[in-house]
Residue frames as qw, qx, qy, qz and C-alpha x, y, z in Angstrom:
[[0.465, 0.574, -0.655, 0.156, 90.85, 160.27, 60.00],
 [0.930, -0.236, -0.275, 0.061, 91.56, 157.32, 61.85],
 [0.349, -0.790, 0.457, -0.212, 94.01, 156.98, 64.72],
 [0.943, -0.087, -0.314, 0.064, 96.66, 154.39, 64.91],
 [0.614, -0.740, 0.208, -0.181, 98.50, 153.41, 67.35],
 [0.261, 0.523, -0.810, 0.050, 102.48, 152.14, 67.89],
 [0.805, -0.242, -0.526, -0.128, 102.40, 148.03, 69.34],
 [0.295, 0.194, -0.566, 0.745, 104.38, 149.39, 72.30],
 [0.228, -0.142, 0.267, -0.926, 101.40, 151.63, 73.34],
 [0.834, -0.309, -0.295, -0.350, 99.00, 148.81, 72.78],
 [0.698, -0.124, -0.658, 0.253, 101.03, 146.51, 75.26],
 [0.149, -0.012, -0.481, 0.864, 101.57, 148.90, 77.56],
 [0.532, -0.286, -0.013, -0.797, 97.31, 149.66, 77.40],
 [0.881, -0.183, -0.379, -0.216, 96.61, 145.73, 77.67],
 [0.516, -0.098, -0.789, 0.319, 99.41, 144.43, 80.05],
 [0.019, -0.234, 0.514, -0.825, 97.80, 147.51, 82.60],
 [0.654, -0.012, -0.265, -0.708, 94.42, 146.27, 81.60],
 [0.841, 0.048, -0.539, -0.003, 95.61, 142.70, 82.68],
 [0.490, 0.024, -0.719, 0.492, 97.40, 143.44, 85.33],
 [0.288, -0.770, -0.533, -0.200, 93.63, 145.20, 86.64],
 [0.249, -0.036, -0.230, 0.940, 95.80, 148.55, 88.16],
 [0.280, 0.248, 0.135, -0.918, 92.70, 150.42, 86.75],
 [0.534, 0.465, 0.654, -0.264, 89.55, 149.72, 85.47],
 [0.551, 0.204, 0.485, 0.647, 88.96, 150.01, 81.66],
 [0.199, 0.826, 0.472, 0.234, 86.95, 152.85, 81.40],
 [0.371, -0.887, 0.040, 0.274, 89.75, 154.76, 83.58],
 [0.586, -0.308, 0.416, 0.623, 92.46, 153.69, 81.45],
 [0.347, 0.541, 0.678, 0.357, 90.37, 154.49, 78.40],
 [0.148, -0.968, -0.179, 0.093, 90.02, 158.24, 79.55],
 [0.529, -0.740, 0.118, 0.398, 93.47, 158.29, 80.39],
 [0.442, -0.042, 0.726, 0.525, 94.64, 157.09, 76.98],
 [0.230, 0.433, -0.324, -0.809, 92.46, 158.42, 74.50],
 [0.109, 0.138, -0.954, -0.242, 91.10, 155.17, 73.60],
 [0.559, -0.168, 0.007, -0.812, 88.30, 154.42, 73.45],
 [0.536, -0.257, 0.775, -0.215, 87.10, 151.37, 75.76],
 [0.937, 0.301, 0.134, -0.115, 85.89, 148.81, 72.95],
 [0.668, 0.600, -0.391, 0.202, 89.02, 149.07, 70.99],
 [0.005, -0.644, 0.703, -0.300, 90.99, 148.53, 74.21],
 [0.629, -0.159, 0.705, -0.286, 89.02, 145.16, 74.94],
 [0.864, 0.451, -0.009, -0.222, 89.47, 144.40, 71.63],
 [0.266, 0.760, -0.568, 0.169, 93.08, 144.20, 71.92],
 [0.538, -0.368, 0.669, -0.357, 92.66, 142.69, 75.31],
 [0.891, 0.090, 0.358, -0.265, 90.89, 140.02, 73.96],
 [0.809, 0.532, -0.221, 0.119, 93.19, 139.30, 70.78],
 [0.157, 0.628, -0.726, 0.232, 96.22, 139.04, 73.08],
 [0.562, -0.223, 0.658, -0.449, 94.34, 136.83, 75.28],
 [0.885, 0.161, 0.392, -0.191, 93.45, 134.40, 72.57],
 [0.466, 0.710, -0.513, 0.125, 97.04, 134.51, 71.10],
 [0.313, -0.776, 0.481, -0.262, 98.74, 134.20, 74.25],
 [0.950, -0.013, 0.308, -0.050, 98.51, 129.90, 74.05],
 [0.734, 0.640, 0.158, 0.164, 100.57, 130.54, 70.19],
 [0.029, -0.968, 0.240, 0.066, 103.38, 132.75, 71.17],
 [0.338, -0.677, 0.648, 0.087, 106.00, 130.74, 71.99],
 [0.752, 0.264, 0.600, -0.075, 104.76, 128.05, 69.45],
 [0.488, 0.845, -0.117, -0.183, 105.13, 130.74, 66.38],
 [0.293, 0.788, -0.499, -0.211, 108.80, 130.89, 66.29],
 [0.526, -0.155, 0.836, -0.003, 109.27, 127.01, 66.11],
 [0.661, 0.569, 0.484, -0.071, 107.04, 127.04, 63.32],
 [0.213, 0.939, -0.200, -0.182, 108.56, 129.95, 61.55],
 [0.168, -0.593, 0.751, 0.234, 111.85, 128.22, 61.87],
 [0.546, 0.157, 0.794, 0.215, 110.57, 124.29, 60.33],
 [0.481, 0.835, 0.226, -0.143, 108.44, 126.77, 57.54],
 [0.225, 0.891, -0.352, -0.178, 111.73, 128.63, 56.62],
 [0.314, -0.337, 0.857, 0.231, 113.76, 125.26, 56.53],
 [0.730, 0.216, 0.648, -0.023, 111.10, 123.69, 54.29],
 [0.289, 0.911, 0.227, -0.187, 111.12, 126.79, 52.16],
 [0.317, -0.710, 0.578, 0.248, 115.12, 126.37, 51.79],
 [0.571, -0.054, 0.818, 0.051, 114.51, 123.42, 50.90],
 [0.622, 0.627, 0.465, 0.067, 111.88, 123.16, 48.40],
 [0.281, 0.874, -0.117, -0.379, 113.98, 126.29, 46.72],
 [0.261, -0.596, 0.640, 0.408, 117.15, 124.63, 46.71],
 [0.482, 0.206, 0.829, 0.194, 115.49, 121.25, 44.90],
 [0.392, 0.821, 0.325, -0.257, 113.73, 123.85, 42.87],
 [0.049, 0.854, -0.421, -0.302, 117.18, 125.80, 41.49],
 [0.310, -0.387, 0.813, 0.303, 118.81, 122.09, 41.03],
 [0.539, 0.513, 0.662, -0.095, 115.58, 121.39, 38.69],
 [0.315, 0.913, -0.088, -0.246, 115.79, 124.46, 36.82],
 [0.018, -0.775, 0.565, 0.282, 119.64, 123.84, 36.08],
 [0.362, 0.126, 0.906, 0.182, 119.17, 120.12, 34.98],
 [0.450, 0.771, 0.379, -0.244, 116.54, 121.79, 32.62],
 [0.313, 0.894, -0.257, -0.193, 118.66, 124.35, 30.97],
 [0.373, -0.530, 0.730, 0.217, 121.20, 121.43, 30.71],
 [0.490, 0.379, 0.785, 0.027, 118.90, 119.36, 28.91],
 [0.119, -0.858, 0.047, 0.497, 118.24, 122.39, 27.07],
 [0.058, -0.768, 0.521, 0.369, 121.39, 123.56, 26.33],
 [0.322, -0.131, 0.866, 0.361, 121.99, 119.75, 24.83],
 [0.589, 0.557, 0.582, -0.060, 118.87, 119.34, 22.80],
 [0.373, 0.903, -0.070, -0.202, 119.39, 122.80, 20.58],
 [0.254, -0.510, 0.757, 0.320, 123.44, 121.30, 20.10],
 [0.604, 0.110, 0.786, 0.079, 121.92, 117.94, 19.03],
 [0.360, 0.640, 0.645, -0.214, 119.65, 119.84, 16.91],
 [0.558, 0.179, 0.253, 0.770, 121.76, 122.24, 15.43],
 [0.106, -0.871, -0.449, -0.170, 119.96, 125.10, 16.99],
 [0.573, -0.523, -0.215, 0.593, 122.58, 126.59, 18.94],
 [0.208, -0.773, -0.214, 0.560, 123.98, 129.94, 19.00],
 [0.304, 0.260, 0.497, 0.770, 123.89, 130.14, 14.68],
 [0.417, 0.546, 0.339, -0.642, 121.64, 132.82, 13.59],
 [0.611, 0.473, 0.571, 0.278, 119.59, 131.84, 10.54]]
């Protein structure tokens, strides 16, 4: 069975790892962790770290385009079922049953 771990307890392995208190193989003892998987972490915060503060700018223009494209989506749909709604009238389809 695999071990996982909470992201608290990774930051708290990688900023001590970064901030070089102990060496890894000491934290790695101390923690239960085994050193690869803690310089894997290391290494995937360290080649995030450029992207953080970059994300939630994106996140925000993504969820406005995504507003967007719904809303123009919903006012399509309802001009549809208007169109629709008039054709089966014209047609004499409307809510008779045959």
């Amino acid at each position: 069975m695999r071990k996982s771990y909470t992201a608290n307890f990774k930051t708290k392995q990688v900023l001590t790892l970064l901030r070089e208190e102990k060496t890894l193989t000491e934290l790695a003892s101390e923690s239960g962790v085994h050193p690869n998987q803690l310089r894997n972490w290391r290494d995937l915060v360290l080649q995030q770290m450029d992207t953080l503060f970059e994300k939630k700018e994106e996140t925000a223009q993504l969820r406005a385009a995504h507003a967007a494209e719904r809303e123009e989506l919903y006012a399509e749909i309802g001009r549809l079922s208007t169109q629709l709604t008039w054709l089966k009238k014209k047609a004499g389809l409307g809510s008779e049953s045959r």
